[in-house]
N, CA, C and O atoms as a MOPAC input file, in Angstrom:
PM7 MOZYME 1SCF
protein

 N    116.95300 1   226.33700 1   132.91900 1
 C    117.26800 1   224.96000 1   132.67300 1
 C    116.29200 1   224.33300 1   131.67300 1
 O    116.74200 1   223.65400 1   130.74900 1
 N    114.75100 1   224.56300 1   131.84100 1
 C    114.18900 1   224.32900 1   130.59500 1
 C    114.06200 1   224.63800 1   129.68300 1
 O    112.94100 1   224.43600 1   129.21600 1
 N    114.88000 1   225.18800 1   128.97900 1
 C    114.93600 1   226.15200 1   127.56700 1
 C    115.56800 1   225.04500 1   127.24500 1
 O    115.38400 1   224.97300 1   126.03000 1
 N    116.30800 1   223.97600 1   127.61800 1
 C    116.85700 1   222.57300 1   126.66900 1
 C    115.35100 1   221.54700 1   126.23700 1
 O    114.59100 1   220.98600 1   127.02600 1
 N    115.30600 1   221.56700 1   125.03200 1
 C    114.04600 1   221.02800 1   124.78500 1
 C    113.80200 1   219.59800 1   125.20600 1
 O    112.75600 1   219.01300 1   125.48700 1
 N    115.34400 1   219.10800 1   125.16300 1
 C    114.79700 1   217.59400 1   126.03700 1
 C    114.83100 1   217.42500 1   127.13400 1
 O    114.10000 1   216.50000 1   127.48800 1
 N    115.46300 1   217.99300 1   128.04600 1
 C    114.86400 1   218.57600 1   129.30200 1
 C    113.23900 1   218.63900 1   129.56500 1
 O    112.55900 1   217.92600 1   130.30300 1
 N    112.83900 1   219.75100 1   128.69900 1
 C    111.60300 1   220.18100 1   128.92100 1
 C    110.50300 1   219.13700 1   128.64400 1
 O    109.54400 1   219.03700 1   129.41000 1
 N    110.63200 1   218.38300 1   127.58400 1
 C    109.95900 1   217.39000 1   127.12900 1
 C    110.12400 1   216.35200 1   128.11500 1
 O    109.13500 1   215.64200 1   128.30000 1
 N    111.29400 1   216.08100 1   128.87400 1
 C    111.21100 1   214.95900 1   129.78100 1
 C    110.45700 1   215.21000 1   130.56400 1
 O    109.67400 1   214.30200 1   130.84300 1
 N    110.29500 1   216.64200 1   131.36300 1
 C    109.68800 1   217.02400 1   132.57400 1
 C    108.31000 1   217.02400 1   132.20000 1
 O    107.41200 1   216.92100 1   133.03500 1
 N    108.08100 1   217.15500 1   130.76600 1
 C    106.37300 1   217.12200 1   130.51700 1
 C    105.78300 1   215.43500 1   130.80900 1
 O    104.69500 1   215.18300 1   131.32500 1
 N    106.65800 1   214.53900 1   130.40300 1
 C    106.23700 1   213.36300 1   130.32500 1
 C    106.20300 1   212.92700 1   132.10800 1
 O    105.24900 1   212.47100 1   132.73800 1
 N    107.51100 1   213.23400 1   132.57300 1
 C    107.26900 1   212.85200 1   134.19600 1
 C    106.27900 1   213.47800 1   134.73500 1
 O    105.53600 1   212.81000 1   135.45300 1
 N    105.99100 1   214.92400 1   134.54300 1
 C    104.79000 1   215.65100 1   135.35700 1
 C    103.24500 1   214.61800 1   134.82500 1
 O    102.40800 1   214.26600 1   135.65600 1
 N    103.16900 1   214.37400 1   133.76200 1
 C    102.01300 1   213.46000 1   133.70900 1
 C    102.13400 1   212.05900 1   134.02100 1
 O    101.07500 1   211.52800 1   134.35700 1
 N    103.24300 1   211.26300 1   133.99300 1
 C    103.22400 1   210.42800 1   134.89900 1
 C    103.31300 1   210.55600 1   136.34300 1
 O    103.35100 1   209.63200 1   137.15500 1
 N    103.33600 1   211.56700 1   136.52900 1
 C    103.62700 1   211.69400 1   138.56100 1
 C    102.11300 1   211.71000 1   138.73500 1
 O    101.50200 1   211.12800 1   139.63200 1
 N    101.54600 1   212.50900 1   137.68900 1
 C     99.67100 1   212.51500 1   138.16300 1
 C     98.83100 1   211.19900 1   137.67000 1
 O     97.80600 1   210.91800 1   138.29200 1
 N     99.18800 1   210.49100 1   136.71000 1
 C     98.57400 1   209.12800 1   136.80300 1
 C     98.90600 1   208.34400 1   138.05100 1
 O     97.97200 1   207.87800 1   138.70400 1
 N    100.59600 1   208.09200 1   138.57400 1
 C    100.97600 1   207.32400 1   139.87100 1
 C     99.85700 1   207.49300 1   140.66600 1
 O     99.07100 1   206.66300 1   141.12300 1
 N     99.93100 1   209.29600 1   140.80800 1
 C     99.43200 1   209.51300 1   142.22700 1
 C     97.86500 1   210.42900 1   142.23800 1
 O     97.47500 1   211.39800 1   142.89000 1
 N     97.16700 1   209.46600 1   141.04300 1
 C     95.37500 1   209.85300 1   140.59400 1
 C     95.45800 1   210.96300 1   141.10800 1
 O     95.16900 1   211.18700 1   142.28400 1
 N     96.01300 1   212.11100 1   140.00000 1
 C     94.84500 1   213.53700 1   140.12500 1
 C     95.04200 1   213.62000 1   138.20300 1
 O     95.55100 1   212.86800 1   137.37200 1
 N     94.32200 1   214.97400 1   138.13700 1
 C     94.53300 1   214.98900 1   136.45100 1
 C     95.44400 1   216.48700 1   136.48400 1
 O     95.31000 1   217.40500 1   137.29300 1
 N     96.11900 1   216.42400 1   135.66900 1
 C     96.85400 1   217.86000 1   135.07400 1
 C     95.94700 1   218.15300 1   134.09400 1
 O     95.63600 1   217.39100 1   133.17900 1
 N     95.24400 1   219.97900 1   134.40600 1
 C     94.40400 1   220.20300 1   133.12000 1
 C     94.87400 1   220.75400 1   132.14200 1
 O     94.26900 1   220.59400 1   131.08200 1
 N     96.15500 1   221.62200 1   132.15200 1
 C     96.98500 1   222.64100 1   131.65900 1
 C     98.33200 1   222.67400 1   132.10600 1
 O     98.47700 1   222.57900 1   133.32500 1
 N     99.42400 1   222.79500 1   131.35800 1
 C    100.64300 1   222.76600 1   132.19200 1
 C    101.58400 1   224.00000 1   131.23500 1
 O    101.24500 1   224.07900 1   130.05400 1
 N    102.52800 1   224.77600 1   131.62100 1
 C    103.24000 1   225.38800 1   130.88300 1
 C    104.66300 1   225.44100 1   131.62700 1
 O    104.90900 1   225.99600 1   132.69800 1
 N    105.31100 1   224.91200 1   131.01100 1
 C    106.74700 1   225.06900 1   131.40400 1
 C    107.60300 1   225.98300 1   130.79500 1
 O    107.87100 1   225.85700 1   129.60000 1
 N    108.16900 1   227.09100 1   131.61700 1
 C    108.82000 1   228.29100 1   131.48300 1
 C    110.55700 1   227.79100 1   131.65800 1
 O    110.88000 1   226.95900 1   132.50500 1
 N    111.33600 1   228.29400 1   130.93500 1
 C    112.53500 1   228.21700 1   131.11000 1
 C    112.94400 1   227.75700 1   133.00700 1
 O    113.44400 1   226.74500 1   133.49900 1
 N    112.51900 1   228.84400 1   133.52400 1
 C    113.24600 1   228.29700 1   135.05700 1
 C    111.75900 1   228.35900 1   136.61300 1
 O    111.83400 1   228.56400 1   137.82500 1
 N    110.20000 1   227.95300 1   135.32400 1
 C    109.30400 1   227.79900 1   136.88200 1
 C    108.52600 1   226.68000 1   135.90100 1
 O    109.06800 1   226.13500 1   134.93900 1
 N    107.29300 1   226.47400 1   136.29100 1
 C    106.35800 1   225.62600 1   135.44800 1
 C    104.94100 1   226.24200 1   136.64700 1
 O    104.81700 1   226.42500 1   137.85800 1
 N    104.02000 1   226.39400 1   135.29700 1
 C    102.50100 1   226.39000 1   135.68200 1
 C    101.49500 1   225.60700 1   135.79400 1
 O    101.15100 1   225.55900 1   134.61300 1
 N    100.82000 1   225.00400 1   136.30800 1
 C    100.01200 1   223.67200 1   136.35800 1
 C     98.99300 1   223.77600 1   136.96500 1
 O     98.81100 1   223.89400 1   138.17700 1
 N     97.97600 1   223.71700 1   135.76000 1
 C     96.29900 1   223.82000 1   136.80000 1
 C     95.80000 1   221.96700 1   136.41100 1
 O     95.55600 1   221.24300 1   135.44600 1
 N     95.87600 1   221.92700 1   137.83000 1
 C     95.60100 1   220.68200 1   138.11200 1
 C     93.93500 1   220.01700 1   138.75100 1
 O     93.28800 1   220.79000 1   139.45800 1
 N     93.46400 1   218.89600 1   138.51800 1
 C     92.45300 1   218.67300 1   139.11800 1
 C     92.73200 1   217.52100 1   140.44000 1
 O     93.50100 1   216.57100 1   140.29000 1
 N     92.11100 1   217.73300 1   141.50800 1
 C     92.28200 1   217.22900 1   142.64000 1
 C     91.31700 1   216.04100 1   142.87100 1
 O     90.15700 1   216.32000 1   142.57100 1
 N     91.51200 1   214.78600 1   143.33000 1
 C     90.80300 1   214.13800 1   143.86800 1
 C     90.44600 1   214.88500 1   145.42900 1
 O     91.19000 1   215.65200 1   146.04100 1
 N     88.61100 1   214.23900 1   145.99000 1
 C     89.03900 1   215.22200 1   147.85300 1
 C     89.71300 1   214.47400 1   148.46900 1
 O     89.15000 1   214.26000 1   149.54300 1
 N     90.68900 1   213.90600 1   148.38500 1
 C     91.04600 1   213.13100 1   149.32100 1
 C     92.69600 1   213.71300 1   149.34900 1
 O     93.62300 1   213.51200 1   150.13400 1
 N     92.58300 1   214.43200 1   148.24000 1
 C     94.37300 1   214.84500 1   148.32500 1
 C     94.29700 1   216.57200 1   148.10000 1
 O     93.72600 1   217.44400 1   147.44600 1
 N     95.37200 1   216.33900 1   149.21100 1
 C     95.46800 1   218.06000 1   149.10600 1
 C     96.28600 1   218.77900 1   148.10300 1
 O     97.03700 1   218.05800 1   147.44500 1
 N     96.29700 1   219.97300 1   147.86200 1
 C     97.19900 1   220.74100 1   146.96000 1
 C     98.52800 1   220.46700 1   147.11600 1
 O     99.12400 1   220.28300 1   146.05500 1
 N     99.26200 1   220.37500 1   148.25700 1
 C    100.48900 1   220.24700 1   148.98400 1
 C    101.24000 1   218.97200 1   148.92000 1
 O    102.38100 1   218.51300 1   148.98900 1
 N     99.96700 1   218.63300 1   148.74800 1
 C    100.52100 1   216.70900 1   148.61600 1
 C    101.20400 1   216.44700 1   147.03400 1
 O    102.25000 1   215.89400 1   146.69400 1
 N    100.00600 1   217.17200 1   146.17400 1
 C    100.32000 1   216.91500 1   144.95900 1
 C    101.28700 1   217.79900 1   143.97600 1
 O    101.46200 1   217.65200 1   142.76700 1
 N    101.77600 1   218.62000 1   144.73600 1
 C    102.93900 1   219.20300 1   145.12400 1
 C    103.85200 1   218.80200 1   144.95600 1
 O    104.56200 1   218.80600 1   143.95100 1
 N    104.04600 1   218.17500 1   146.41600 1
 C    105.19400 1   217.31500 1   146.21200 1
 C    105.26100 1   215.96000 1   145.27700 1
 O    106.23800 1   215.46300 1   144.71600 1
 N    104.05200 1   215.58500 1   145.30200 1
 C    104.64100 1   214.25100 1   144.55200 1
 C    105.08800 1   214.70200 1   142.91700 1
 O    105.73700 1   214.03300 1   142.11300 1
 N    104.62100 1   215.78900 1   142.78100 1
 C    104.83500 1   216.47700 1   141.06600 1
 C    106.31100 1   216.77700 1   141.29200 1
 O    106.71900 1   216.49000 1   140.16700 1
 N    107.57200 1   217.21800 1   142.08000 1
 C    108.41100 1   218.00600 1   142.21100 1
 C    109.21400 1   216.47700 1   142.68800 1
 O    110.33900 1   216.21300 1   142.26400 1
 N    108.65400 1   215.79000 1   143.37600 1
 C    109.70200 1   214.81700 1   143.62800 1
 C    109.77100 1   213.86000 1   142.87800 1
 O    110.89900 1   213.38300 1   142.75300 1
 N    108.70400 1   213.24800 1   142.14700 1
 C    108.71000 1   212.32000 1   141.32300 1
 C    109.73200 1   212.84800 1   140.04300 1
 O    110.76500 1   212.31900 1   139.63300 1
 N    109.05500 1   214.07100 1   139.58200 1
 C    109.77200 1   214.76900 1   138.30400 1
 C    111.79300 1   214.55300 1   138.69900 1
 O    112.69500 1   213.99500 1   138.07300 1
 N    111.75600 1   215.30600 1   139.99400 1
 C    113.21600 1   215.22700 1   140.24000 1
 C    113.90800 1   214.34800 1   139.95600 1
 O    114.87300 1   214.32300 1   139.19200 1
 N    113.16600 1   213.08900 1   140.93300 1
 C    114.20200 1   212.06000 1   141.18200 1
 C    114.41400 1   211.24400 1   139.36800 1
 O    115.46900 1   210.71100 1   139.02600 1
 N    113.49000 1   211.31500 1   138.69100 1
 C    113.68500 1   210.72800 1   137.91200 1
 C    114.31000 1   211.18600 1   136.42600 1
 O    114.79200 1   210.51300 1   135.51500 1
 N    114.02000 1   213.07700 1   136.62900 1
 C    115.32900 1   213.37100 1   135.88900 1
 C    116.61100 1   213.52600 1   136.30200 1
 O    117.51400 1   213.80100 1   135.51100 1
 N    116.77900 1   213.37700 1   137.47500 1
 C    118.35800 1   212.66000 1   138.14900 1
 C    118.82300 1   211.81300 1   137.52100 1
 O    119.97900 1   211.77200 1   137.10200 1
 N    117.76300 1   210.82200 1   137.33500 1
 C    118.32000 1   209.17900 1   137.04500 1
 C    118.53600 1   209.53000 1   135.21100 1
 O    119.66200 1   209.35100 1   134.74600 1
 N    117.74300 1   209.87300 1   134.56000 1
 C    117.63900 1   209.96700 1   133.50300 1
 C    118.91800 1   211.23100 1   132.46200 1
 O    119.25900 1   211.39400 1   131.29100 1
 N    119.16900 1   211.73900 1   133.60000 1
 C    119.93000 1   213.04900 1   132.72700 1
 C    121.12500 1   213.48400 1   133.74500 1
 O    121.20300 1   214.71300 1   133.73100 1
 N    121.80300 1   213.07100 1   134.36700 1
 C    122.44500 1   212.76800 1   135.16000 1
 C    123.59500 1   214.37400 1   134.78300 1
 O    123.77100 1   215.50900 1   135.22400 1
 N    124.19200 1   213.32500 1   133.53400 1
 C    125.56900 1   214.45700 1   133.14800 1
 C    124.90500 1   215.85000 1   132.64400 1
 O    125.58000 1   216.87700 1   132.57000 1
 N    123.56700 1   215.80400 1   132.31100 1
 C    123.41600 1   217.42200 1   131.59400 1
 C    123.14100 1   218.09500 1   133.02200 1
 O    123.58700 1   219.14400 1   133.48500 1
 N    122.48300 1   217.38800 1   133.43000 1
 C    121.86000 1   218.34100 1   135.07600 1
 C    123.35200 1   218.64200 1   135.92300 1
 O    123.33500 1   219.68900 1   136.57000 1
 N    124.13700 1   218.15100 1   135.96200 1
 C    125.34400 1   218.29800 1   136.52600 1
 C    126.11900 1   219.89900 1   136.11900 1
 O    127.08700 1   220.34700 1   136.73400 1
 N    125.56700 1   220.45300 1   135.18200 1
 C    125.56800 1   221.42400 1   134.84400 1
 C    125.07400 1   222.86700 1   135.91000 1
 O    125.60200 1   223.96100 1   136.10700 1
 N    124.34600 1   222.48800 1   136.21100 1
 C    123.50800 1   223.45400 1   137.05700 1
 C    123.58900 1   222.96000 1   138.45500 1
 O    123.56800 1   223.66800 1   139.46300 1
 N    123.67300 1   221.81400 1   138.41000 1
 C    123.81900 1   221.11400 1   139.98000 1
 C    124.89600 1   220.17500 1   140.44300 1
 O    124.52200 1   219.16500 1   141.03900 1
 N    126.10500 1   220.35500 1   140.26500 1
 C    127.20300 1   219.45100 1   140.76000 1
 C    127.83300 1   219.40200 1   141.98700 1
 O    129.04700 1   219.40500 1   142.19200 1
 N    126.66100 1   219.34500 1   143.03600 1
 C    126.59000 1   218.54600 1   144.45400 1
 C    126.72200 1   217.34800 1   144.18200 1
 O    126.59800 1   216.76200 1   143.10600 1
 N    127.03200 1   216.91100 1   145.39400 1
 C    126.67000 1   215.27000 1   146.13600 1
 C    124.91100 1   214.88100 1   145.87600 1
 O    123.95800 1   215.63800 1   145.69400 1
 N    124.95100 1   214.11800 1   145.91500 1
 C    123.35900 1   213.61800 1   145.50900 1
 C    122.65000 1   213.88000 1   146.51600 1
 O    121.44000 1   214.08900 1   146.42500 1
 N    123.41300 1   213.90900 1   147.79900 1
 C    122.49700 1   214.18400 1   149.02400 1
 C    121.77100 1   215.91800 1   149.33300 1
 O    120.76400 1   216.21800 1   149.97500 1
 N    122.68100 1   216.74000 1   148.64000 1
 C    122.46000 1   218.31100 1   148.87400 1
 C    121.45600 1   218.76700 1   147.26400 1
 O    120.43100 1   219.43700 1   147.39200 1
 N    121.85000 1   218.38100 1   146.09200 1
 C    121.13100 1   219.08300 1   145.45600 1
 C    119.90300 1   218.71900 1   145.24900 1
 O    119.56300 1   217.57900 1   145.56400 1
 N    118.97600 1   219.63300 1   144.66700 1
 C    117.56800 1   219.32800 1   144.70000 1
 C    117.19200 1   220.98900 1   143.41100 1
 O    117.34500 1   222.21100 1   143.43600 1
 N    116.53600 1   219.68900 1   142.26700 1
 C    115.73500 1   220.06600 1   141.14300 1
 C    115.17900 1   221.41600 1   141.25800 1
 O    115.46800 1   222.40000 1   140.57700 1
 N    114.11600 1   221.29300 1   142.47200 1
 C    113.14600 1   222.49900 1   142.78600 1
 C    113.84200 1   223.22100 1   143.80000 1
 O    114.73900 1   222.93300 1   144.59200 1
 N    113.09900 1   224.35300 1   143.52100 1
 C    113.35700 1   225.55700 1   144.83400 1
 C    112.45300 1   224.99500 1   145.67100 1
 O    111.63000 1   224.11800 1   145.40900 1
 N    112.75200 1   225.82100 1   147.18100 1
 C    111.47700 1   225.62200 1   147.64200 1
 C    110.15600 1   226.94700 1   147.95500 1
 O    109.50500 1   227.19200 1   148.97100 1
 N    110.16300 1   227.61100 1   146.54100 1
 C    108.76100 1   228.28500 1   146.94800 1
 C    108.11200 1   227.53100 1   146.06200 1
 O    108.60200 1   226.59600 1   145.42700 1
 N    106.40100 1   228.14400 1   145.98400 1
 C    105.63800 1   227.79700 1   145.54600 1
 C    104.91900 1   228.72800 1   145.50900 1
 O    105.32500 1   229.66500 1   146.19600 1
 N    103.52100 1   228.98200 1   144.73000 1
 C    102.14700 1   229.46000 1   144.78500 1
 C    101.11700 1   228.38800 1   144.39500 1
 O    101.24100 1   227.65500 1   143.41300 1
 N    100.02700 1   228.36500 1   145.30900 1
 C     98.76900 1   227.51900 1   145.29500 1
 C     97.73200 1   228.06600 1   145.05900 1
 O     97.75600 1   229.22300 1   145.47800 1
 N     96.69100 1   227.76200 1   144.52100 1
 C     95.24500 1   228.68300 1   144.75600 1
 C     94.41900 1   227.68100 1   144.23900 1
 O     94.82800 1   226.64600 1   143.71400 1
 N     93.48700 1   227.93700 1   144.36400 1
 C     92.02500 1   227.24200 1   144.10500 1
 C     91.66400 1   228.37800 1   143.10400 1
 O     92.00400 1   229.55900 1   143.03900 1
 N     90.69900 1   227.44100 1   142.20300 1
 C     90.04100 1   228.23200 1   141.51600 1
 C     88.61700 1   228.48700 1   141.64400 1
 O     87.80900 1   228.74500 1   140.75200 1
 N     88.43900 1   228.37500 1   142.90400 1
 C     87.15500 1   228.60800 1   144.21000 1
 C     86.71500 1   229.96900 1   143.53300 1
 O     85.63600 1   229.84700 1   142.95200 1
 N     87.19400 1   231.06100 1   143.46600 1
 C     87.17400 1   232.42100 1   143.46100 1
 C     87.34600 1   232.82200 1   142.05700 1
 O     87.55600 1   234.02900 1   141.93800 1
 N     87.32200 1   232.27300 1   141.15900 1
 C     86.86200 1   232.29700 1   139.97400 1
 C     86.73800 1   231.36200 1   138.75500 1
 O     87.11600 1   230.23500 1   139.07500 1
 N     86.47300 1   231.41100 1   137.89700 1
 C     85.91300 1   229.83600 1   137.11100 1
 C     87.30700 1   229.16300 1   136.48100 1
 O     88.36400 1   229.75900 1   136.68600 1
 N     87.30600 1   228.27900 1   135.93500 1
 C     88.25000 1   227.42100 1   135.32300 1
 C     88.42900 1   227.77100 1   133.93200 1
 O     89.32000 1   227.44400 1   133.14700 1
 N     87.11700 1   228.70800 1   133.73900 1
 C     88.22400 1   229.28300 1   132.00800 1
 C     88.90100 1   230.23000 1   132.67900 1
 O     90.05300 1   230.05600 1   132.28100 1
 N     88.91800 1   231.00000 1   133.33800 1
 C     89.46900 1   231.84100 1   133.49300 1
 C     91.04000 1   231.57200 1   134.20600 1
 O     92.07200 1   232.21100 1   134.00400 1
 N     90.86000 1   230.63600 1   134.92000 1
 C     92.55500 1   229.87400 1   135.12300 1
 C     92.94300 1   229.34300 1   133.69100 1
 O     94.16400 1   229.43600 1   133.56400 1
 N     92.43900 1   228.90400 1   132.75100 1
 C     92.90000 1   228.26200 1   131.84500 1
 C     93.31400 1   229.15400 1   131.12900 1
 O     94.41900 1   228.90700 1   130.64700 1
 N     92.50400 1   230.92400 1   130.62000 1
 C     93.15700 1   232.04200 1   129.88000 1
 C     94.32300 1   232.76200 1   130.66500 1
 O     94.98400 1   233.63200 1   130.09700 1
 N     94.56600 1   232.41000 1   131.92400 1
 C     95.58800 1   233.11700 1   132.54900 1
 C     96.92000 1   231.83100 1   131.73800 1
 O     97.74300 1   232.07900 1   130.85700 1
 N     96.75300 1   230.97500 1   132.20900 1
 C     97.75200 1   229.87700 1   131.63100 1
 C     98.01500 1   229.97500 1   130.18200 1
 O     99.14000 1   229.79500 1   129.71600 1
 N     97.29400 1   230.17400 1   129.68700 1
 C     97.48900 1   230.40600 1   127.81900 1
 C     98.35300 1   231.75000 1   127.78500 1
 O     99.38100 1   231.68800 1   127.11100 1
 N     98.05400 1   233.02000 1   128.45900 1
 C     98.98400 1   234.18800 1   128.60900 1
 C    100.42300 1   234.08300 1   128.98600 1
 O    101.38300 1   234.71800 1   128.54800 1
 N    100.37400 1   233.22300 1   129.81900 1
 C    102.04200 1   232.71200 1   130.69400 1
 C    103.01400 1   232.95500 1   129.61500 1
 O    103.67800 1   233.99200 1   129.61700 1
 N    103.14200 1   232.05600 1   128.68000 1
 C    104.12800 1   232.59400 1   127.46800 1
 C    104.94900 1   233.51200 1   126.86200 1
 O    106.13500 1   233.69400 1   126.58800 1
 N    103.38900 1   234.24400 1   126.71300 1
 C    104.04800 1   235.84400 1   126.29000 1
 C    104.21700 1   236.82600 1   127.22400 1
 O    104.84900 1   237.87100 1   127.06900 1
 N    103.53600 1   236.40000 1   128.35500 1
 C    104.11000 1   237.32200 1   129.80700 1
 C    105.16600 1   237.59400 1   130.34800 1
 O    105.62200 1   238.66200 1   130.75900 1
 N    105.66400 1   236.27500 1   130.33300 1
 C    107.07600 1   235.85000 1   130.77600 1
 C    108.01900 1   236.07900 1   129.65700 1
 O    109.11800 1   236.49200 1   130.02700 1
 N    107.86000 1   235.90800 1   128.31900 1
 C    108.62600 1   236.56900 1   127.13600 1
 C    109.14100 1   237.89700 1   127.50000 1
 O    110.29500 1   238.30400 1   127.64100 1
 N    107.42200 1   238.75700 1   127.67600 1
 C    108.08500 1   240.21900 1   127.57500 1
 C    109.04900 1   240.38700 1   129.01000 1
 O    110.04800 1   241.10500 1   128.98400 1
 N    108.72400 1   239.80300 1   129.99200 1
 C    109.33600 1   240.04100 1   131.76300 1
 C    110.77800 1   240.02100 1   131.08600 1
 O    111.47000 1   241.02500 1   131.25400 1
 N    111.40000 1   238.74900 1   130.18100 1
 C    112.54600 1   238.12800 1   130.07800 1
 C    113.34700 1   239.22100 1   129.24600 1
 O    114.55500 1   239.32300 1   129.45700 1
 N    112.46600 1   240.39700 1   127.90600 1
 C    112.94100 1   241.59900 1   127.76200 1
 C    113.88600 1   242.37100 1   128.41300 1
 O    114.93000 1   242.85500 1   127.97700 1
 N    113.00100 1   242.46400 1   130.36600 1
 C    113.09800 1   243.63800 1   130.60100 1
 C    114.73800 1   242.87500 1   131.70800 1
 O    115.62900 1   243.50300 1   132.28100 1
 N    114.56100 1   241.68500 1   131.62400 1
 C    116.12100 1   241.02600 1   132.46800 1
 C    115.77500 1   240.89600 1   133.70600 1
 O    116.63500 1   240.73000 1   134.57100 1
 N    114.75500 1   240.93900 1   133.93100 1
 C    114.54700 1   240.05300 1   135.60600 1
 C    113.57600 1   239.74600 1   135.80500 1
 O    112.74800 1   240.59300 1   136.14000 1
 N    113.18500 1   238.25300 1   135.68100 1
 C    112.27300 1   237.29900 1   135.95200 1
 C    111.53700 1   237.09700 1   136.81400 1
 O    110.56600 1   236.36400 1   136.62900 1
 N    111.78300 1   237.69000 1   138.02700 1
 C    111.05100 1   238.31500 1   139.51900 1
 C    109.90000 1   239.07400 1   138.70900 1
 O    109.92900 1   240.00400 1   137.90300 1
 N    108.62500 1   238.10900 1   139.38600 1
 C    107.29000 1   239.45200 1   138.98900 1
 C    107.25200 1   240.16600 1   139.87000 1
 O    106.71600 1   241.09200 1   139.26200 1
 N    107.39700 1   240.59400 1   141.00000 1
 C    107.60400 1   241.90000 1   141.64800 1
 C    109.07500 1   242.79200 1   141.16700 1
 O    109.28000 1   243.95700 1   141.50800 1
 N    109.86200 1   242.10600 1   140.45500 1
 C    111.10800 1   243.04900 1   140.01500 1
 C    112.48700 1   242.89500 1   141.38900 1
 O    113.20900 1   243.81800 1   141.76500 1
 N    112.50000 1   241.84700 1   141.76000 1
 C    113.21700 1   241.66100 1   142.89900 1
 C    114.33300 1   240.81100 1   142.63600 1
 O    114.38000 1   240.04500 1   141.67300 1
 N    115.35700 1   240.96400 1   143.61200 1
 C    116.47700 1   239.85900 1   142.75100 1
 C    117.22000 1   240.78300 1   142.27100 1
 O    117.09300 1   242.00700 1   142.25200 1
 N    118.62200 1   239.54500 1   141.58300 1
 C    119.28100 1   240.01200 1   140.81500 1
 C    118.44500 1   239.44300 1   138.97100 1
 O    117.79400 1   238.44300 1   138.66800 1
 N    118.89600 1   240.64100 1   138.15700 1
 C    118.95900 1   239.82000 1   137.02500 1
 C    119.91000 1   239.10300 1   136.39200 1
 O    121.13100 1   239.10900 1   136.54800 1
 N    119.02000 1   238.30400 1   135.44700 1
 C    119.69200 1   237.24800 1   134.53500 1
 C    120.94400 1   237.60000 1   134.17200 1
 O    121.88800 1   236.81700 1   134.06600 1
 N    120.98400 1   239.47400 1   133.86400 1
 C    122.54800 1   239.04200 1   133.18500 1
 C    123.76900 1   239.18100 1   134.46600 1
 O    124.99300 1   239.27300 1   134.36600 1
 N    123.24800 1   239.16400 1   135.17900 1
 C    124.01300 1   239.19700 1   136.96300 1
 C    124.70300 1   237.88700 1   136.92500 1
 O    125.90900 1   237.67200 1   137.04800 1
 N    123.79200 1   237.09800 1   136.74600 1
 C    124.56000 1   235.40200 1   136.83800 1
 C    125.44500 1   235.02800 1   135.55400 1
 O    125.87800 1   233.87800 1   135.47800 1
 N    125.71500 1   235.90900 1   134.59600 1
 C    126.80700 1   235.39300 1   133.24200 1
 C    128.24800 1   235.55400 1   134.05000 1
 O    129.30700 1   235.29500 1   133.48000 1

């Protein structure tokens, strides 16, 4: 779904407004056709989970409002059933190793996910169906 560039550009502008609303900082962000990466900085008062959600719901609800007929594309439920995000996730701290080193993993994302998208299935363990499964 983000391979539409105004799509993608909207979701860049909401993901940094969801972190001014709700005071943390985004240090890095990369948005991939169908996940997004985000090394974020935390106030202590808010947890990873929190800011989580407010990144996934804020972003949602407001490219709902904003893009209504293109998203209808991918999602033409009732307003009450569909929903933007999946619900997995991955979290980590960068406790266990330094912040350049989250920041050179994030700069790689690009071409990682380029070559994955080569091989036709976007699963980093290789799981799933692939992409050309869903044409």
């Amino acid at each position: 779904m983000f391979s539409d560039e105004k799509l993608k550009n909207l979701l860049l502008i909401l993901l940094a407004e969801s972190s001014k609303r709700f005071r943390f900082q985004i240090l890095d962000l990369k948005i991939q056709p169908e996940h997004v990466h985000a090394l974020v900085a935390l106030r202590p008062s808010m947890s990873p989970s929190v800011a989580l959600q407010a990144m996934k719901g804020y972003s949602s609800r407001l490219l709902f409002l904003l893009e209504e007929e293109k998203l209808f594309r991918w999602y033409g439920k009732s307003t009450q059933e569909r929903s933007l995000w999946g619900d997995g996730k991955f979290m980590g701290s960068v406790g266990h190793t330094t912040l350049e080193k989250a920041k050179e993993y994030m700069q790689k994302q690009e071409a990682h996910h380029a070559k994955k998208s080569i091989k036709g299935n976007p699963h980093p363990l290789g799981l799933g169906r692939t992409s050309s499964e869903y044409s």
